[in-house]
C-alpha positions as CSV (number, residue, x, y, z in Angstrom):
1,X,88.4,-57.6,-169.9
2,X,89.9,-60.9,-170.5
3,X,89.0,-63.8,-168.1
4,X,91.8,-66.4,-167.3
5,X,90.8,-67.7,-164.4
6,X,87.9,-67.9,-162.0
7,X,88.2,-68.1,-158.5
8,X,85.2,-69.3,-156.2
9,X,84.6,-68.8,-152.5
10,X,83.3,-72.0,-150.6
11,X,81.1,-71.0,-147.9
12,X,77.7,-70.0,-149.6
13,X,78.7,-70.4,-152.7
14,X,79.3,-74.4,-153.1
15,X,78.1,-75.3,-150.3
16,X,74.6,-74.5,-147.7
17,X,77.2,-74.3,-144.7
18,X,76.7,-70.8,-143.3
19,X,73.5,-71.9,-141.1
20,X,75.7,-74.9,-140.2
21,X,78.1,-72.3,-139.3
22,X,75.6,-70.6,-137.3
23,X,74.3,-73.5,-135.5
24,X,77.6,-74.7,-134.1
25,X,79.1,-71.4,-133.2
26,X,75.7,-70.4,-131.4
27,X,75.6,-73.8,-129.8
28,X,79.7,-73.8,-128.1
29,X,78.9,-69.9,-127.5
30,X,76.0,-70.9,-125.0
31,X,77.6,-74.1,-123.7
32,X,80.6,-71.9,-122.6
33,X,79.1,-69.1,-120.8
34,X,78.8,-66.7,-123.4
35,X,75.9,-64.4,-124.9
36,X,75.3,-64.9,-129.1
37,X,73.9,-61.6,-130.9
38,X,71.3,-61.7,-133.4
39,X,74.3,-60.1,-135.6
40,X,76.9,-62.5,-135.1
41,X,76.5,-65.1,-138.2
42,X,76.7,-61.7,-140.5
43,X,79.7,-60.5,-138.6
44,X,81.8,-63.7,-138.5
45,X,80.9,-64.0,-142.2
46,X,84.5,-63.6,-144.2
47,X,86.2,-63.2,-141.0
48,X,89.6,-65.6,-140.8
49,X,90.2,-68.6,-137.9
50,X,92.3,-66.3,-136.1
51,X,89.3,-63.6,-136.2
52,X,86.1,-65.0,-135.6
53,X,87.5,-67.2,-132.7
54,X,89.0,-64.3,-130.8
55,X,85.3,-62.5,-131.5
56,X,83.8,-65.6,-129.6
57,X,86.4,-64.8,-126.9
58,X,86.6,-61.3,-126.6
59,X,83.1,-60.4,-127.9
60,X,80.7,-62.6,-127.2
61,X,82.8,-64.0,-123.8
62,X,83.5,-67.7,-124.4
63,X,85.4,-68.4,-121.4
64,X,87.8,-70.5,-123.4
65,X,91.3,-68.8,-125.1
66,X,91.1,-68.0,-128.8
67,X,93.2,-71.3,-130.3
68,X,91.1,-73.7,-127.8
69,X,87.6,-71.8,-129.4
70,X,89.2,-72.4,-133.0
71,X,90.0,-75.7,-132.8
72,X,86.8,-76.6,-130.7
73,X,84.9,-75.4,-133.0
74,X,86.4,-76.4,-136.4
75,X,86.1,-80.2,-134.9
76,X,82.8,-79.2,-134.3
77,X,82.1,-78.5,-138.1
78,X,84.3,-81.2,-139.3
79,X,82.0,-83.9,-137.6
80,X,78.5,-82.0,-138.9
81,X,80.2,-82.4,-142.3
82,X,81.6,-86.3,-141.9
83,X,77.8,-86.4,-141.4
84,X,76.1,-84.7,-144.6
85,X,78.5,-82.1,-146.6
86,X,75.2,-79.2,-147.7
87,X,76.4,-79.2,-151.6
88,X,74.2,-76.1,-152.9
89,X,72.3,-77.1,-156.3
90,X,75.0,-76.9,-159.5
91,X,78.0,-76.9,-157.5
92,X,80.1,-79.8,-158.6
93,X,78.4,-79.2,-162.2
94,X,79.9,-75.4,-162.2
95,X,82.9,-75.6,-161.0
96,X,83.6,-78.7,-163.5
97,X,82.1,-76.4,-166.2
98,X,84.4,-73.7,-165.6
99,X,87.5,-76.1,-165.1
100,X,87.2,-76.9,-168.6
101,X,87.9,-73.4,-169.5
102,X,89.9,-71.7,-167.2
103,X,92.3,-72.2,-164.7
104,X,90.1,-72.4,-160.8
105,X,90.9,-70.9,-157.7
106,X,89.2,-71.1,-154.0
107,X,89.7,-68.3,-151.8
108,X,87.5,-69.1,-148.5
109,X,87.3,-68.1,-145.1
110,X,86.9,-71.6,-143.7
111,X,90.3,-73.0,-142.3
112,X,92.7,-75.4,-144.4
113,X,91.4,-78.6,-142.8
114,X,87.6,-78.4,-143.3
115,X,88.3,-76.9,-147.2
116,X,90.5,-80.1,-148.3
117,X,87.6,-82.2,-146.2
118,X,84.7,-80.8,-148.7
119,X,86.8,-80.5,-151.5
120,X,87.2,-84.3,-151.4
121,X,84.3,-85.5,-150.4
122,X,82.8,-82.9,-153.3
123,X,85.4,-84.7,-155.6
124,X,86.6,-81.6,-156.9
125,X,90.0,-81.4,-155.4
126,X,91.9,-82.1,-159.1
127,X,89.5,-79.6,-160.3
128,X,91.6,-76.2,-158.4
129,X,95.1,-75.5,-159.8
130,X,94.9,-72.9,-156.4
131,X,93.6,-73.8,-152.9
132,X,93.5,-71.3,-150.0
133,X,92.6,-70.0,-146.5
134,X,92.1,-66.6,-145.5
135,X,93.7,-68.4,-142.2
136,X,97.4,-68.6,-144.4
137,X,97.2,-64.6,-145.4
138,X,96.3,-63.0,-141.9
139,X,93.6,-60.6,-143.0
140,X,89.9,-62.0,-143.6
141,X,87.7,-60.9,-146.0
142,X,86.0,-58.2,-146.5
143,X,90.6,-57.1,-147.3
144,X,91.7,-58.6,-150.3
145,X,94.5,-60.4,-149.2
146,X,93.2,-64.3,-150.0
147,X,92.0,-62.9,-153.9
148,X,95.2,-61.4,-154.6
149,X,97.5,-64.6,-152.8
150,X,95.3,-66.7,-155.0
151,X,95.3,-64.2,-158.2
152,X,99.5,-64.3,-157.5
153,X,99.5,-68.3,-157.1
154,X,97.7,-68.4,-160.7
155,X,99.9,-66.8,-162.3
156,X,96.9,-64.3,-163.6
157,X,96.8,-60.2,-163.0
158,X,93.7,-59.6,-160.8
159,X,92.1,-58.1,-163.4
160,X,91.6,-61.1,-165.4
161,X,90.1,-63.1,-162.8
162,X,85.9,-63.5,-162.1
163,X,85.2,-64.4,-158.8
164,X,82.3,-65.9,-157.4
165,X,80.9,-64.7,-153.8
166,X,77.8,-64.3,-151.8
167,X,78.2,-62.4,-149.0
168,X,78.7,-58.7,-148.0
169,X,82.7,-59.2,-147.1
170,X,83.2,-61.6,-149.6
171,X,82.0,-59.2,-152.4
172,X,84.3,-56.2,-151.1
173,X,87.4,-58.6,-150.9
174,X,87.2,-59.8,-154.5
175,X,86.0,-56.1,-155.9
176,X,89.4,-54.7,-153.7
177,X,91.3,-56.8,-155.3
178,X,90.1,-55.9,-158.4
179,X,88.5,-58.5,-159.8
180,X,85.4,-59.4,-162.0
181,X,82.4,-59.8,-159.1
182,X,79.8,-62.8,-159.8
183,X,77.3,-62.4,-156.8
184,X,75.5,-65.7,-155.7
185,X,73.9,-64.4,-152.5
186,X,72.1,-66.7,-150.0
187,X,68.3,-66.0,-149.5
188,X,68.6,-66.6,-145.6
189,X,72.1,-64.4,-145.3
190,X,71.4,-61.3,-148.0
191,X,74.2,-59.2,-149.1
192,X,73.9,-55.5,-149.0
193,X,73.0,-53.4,-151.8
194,X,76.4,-51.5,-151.0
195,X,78.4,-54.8,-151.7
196,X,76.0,-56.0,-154.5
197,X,76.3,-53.0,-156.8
198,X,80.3,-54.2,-156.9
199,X,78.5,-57.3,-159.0
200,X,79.0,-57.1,-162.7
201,X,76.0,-60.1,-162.1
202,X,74.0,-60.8,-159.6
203,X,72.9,-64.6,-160.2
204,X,70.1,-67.2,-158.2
205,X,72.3,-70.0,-158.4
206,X,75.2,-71.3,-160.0
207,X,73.1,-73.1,-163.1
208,X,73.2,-69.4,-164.1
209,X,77.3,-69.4,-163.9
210,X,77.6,-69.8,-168.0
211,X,80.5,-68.6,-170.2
212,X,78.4,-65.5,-171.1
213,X,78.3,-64.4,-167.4
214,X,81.6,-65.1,-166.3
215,X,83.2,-63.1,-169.5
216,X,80.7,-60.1,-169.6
């Protein structure tokens, strides 16, 4: 297999913001009437905008309508972010690394607005040819929609790209579409052995993310 491009997810991978996630979702859920499950962070994980908002309507019975919950809550994140952006350890230094070899996507779950909002406060905008939400392809992860939209936007067969996730979804999104898995899963969020034995690697942080792993 020949890598020519790597594609990263966001959430987890870059950046600590799944338990920031949690936190706010919980938070509006109980403010507006309705009841959070001990499984929702793992369910939402990989879901799209459109998705996890209708869960918190229809689900978990926020008594607020589906776009109001979105963009409620996405404001909500925005301003926990404008306060402290949760870079994980070796993010910027990865993705720069790999930048200087290959051509970089981002598929991620989060919506348009709060990627470009890390991604520049990250400074690593310039460093993805490809930018995307599953939000702009209608199915979230754990389908492959956003990997192949991004694989097709590079200009590379799927085949030839190494993504990097961390979560159960996320790992059966990229390995549907066919590419090269890098697992980087979260401690407080594990992935399931199911969706870890896609992983050609299964790495404790992205320090690990060398030349070596990405290519096999």
């Amino acid at each position: 297999m020949s890598i020519a491009a790597v594609v990263f997810d966001m959430d987890g991978v870059l950046i600590d913001s799944e338990p920031v996630w949690e936190k706010v979702r919980k938070d509006y859920v109980t403010v507006n009437g309705g009841r959070w499950q001990p499984d929702s962070q793992q369910r939402m994980m990989g879901m799209s905008t459109v998705e996890w908002s209708s869960y918190l309507a229809d689900e978990l019975g926020v008594a607020q309508p589906a776009d109001k919950v979105a963009a409620d809550v996405i404001d909500l994140m925005a301003d926990e972010y404008a306060q402290h952006l949760p870079l994980l350890p070796g993010a910027v230094d990865a993705v720069r690394r790999c930048a200087d070899s290959w051509k970089l996507g981002l598929a991620s779950s989060s919506p348009a607005s709060l990627i470009a909002l890390v991604l520049e406060k990250a400074g690593l905008m310039e460093s993805f040819a490809v930018v995307l939400s599953t939000e702009e392809v209608g199915r979230g992860k754990p389908a492959p929609d956003v990997y192949l939209t991004v694989a097709q936007r590079l200009g590379v067969d799927p085949k030839n790209c190494a993504a990097v996730e961390d979560s159960t979804n996320g790992l059966r999104s990229a390995h549907a579409a066919g590419m090269r898995v890098i697992a980087v899963p979260r401690p407080e969020f594990p992935a399931s052995a199911e969706a870890l034995a896609h992983a050609e690697a299964v790495l404790d942080g992205l320090d690990q993310l060398t030349a070596d792993v990405i290519t096999g």
